[in-house]
C-alpha positions as CSV (number, residue, x, y, z in Angstrom):
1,X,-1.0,7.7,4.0
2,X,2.2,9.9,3.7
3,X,4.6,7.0,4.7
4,X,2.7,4.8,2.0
5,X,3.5,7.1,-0.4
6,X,7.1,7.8,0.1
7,X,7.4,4.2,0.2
8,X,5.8,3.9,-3.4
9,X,7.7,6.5,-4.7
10,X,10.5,5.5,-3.7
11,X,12.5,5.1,-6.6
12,X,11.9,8.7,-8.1
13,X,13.4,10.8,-5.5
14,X,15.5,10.2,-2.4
15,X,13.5,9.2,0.6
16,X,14.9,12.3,2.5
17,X,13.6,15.1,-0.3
18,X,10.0,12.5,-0.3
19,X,9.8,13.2,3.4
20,X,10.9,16.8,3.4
21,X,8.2,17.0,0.5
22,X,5.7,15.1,2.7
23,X,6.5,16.8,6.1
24,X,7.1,14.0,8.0
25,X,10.8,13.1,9.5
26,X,13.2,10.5,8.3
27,X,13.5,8.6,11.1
28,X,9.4,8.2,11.3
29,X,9.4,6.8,7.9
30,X,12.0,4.1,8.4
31,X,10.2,3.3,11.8
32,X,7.4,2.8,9.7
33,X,8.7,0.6,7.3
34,X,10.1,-1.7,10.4
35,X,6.5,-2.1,11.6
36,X,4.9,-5.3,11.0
37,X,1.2,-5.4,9.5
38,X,-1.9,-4.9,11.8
39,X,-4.4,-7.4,12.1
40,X,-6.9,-5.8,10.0
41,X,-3.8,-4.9,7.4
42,X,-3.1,-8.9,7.0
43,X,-7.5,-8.6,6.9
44,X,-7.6,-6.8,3.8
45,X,-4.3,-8.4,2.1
46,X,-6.4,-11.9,2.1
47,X,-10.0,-10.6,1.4
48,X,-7.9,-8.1,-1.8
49,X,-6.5,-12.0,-3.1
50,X,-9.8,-13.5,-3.0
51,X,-10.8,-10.4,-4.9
52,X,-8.4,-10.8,-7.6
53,X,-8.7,-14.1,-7.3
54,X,-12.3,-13.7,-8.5
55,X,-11.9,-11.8,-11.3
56,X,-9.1,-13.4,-13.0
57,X,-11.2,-16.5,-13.2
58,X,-14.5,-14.0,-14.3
59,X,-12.0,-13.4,-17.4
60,X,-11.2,-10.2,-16.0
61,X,-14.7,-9.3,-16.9
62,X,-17.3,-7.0,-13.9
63,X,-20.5,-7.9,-14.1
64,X,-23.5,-5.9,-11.7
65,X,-25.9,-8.5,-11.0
66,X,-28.9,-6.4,-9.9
């Protein structure tokens, strides 16, 4: 969660003053980013498309069906 988060935020402050800020250490953050996606990470990437998938085709509309 921390590393996701210096990684958005990137562009607003230096990554070392984002890890300071975070508590974590340089180096674990860029060993971070060199890590390739899980399994279950590449899982929720395709089930998220189909999800957006979904509701751009809904119109962008949510609708409960209950």
């Amino acid at each position: 969660m921390r590393f996701a988060f210096i990684a958005k935020n990137k562009d607003m402050l230096p990554i070392n003053r984002l890890c300071q800020i975070m508590d974590v250490s340089p180096c674990g953050y860029r060993a971070f980013c060199s890590r390739p996606l899980s399994t279950s990470q590449r899982k929720d990437l395709v089930v998220l498309a189909h999800i957006r998938e979904q509701f751009a085709l809904s119109l962008g509309i949510y609708i409960s069906r209950s």
